[in-house]
C-alpha positions in Angstrom: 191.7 -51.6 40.2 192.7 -53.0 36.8 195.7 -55.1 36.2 195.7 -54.0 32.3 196.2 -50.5 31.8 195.8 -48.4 27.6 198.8 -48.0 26.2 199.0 -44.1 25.4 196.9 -43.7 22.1 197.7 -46.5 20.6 194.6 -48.4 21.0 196.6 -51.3 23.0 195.8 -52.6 26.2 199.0 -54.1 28.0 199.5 -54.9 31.9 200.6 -52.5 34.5 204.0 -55.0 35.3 205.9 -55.3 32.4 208.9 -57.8 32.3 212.0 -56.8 31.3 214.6 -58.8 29.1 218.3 -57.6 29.7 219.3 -60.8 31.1 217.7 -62.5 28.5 220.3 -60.9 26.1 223.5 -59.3 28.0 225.5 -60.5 30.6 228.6 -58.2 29.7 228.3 -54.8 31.2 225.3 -54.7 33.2 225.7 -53.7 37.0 223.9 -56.7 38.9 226.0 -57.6 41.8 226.6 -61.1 40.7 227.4 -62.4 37.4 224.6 -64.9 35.3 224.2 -66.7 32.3 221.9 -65.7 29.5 219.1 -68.7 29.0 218.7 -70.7 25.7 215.8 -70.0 23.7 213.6 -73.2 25.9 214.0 -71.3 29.1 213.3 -68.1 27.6 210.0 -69.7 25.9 209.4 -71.1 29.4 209.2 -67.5 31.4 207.9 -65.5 28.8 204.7 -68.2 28.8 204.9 -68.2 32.6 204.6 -64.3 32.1 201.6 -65.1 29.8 199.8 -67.7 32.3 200.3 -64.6 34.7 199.0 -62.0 32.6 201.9 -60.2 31.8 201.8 -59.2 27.9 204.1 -56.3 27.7 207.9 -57.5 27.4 210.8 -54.6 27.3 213.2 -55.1 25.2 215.8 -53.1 23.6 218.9 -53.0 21.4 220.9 -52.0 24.6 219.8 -55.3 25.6 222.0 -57.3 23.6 220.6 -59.9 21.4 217.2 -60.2 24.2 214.9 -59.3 20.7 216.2 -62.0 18.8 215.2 -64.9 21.4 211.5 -63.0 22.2 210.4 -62.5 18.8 211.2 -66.0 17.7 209.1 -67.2 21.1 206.4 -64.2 20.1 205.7 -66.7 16.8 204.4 -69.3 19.7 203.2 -67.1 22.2 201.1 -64.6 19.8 199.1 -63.3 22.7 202.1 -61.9 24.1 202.1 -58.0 23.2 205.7 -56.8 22.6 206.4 -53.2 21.6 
């Protein structure tokens, strides 16, 4: 069994876990039982090439997410292998 899996259509290959990024940019109304504090932008560059090292290439993000793009696009620029959609 494959850990990469097609996206859809698209013609992208990305891996079957994904890692998602709400703590990287909101820690005001999110319901995790205890409270946290969003990383600066070296600890963020730290998992997200921990994720790479693992394989992981697909990264969630979302406006909902607070300001989580804003951090992972600016690590994307060092990270290029890293596919986030």
């Amino acid at each position: 069994m494959s850990f990469m899996r097609p996206l859809g259509n698209t013609g992208l290959t990305v891996s079957a876990l994904g890692l998602g990024t709400v703590k990287i940019g909101r820690d005001k109304g999110v319901k995790y039982p205890n409270s946290f504090t969003i990383p600066d932008d070296r600890a963020v560059t730290e998992l997200l090439a921990q994720a790479q090292d693992l394989g992981i290439n697909l990264i969630d993000t979302a406006p909902a997410y607070g300001h989580s793009e804003q951090p992972v696009s600016y690590t994307h620029l060092t990270l290029p292998t890293i596919c986030s959609v």
